[in-house]
BALOBA-1460 file (C-alpha; in Angstrom, 3 decimals):
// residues 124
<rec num="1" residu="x" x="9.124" y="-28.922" z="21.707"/>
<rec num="2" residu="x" x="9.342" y="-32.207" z="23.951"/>
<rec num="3" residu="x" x="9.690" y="-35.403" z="22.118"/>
<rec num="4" residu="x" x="7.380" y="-37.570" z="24.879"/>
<rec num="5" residu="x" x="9.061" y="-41.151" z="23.726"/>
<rec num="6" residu="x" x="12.318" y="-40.154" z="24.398"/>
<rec num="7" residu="x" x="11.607" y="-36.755" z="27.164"/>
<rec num="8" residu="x" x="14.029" y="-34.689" z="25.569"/>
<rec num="9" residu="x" x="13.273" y="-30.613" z="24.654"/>
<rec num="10" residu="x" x="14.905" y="-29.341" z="21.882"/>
<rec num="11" residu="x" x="15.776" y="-25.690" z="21.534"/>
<rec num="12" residu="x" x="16.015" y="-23.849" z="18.147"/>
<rec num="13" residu="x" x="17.484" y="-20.113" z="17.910"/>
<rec num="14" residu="x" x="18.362" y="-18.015" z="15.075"/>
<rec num="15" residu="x" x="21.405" y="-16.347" z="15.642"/>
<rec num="16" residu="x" x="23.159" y="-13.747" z="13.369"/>
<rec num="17" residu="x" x="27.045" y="-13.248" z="14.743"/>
<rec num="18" residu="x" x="28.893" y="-10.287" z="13.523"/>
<rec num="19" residu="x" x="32.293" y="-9.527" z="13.813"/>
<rec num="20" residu="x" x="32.869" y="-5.410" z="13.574"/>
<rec num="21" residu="x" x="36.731" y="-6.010" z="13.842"/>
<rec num="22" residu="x" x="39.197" y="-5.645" z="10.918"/>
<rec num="23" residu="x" x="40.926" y="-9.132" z="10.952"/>
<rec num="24" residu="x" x="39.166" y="-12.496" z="10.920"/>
<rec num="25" residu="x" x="37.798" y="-14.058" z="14.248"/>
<rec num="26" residu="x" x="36.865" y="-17.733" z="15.212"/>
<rec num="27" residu="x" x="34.031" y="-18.483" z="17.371"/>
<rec num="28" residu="x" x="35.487" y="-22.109" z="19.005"/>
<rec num="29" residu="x" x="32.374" y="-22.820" z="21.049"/>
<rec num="30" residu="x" x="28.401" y="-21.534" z="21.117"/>
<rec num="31" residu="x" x="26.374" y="-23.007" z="24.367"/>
<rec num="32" residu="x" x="22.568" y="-22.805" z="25.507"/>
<rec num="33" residu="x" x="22.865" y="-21.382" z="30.002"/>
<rec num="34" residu="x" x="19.953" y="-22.673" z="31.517"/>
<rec num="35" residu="x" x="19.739" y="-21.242" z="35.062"/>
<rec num="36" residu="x" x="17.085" y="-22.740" z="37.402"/>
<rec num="37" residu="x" x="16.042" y="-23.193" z="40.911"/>
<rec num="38" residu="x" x="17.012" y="-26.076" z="42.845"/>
<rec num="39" residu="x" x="16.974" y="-27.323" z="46.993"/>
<rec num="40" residu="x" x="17.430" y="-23.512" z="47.696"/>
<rec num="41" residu="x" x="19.850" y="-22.199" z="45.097"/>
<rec num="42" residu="x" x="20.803" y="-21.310" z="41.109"/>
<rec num="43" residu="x" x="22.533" y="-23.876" z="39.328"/>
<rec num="44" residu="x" x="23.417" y="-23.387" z="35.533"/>
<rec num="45" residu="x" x="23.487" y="-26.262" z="33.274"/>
<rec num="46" residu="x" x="25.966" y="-25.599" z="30.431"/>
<rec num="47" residu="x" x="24.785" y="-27.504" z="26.824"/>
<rec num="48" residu="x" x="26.783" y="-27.632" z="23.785"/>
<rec num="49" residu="x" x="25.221" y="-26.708" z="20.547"/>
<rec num="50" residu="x" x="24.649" y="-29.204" z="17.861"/>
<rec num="51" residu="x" x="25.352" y="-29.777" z="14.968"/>
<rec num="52" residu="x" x="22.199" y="-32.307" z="13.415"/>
<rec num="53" residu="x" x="18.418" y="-31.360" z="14.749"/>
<rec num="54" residu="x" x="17.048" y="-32.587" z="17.852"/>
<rec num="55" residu="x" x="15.272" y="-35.592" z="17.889"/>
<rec num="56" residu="x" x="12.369" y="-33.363" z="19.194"/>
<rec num="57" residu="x" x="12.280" y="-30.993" z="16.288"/>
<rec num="58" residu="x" x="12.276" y="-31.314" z="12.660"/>
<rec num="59" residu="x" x="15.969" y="-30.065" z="10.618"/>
<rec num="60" residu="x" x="16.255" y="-26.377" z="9.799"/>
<rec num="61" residu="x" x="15.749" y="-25.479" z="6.481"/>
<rec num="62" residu="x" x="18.535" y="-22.664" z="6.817"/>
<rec num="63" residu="x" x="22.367" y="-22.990" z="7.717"/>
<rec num="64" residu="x" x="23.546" y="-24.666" z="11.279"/>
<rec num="65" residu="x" x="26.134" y="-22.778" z="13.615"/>
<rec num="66" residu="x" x="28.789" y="-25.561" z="13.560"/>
<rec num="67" residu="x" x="32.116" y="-24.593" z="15.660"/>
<rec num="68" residu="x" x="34.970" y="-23.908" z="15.151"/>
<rec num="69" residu="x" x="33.227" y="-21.011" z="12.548"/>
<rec num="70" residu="x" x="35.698" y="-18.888" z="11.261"/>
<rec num="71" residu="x" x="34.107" y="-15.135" z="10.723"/>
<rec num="72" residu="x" x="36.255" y="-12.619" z="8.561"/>
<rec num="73" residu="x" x="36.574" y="-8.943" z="9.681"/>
<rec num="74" residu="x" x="33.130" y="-7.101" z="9.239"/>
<rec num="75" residu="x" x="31.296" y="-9.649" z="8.380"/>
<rec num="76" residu="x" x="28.808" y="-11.901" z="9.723"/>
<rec num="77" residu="x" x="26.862" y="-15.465" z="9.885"/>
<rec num="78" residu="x" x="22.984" y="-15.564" z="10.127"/>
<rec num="79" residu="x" x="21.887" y="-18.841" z="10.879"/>
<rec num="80" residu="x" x="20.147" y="-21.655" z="13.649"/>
<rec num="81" residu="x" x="21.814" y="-22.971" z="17.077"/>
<rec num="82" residu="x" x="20.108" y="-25.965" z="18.177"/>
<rec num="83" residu="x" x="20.205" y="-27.895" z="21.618"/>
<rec num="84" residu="x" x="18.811" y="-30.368" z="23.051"/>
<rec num="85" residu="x" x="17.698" y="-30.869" z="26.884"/>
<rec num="86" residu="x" x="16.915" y="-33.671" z="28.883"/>
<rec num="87" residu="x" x="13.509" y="-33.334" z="30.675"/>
<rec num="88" residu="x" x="15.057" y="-34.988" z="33.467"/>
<rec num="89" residu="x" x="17.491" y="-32.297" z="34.237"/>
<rec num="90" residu="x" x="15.068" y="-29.728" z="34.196"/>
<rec num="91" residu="x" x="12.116" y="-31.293" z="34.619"/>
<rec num="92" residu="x" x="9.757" y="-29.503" z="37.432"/>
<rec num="93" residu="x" x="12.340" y="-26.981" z="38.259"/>
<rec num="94" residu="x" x="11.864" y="-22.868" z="38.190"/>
<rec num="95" residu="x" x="13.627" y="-22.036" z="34.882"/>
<rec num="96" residu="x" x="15.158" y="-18.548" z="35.920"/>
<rec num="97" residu="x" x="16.800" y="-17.902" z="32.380"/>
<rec num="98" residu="x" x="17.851" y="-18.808" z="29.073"/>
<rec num="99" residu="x" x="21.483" y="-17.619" z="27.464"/>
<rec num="100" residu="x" x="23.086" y="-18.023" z="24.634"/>
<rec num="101" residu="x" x="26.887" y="-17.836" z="25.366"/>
<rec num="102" residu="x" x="29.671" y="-18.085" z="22.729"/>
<rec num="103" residu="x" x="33.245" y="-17.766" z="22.736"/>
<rec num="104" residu="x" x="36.221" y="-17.244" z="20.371"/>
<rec num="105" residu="x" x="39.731" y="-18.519" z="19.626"/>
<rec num="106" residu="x" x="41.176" y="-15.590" z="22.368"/>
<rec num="107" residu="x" x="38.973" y="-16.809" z="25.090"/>
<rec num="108" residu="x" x="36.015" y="-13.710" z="25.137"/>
<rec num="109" residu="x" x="32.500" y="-14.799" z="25.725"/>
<rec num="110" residu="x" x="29.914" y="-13.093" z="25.083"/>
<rec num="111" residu="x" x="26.593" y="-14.182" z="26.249"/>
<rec num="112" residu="x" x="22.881" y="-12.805" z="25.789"/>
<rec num="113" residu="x" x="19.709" y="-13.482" z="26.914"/>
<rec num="114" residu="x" x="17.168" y="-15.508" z="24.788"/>
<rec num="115" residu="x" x="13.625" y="-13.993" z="25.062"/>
<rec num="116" residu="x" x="10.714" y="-15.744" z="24.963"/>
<rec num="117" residu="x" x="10.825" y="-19.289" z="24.329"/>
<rec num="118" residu="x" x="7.899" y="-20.982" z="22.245"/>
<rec num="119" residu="x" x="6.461" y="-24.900" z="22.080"/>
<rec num="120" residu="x" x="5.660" y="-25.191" z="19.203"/>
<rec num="121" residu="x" x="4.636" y="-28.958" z="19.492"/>
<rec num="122" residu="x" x="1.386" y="-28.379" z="17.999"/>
<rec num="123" residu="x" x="2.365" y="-26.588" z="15.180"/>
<rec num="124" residu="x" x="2.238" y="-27.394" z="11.523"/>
């Protein structure tokens, strides 16, 4: 959804993290890739997730990924990661893809592609 006063795009996900090991894990950091087209080459802009809604889009109703979030062993977090993007860093340009990448307290990412993304600006 773009907020037009303040040309900002914020970007909700729901996200369910498991952990399939035995012992406890901490995820220390969740990010939103962007990768786009620019004067002849890919660039990825790395955002940080947040922790309060963007000023684009209403607050969840459900729980917020908020790092660092400790996960015990086989268990798992269902919630919303929210960003929020400046229309003038992406403004105009070919978005190539959206990620999701998140690491944990031993340094592994993981990242995974986020489907299709939705305005729903006009929605009630």
């Amino acid at each position: 959804m773009v907020d037009s006063e303040k040309e900002h795009i914020g970007i909700l996900t729901s996200v369910t993290i498991t952990n399939r090991a035995d012992a406890a894990n901490t995820l220390v950091r969740a990010r939103l890739l962007i990768s786009y087209a620019w004067d002849g080459a890919i660039h990825v802009l790395a955002l940080p997730s947040l922790t309060k809604s963007p000023v684009a889009l209403p607050p969840p109703r459900e729980d917020v990924f908020v790092s660092p979030a400790r996960i015990e062993g086989h268990d798992a977090f269902t919630g919303w990661c929210m960003f929020e993007v400046s229309e003038a860093l992406v403004g105009g340009r070919l978005i190539d893809s959206y990620e999701l990448q998140f690491d944990d307290a031993h340094g592994v990412s993981v990242t995974c592609p986020l489907g299709y993304l939705r305005d729903v600006a006009h929605e009630t």
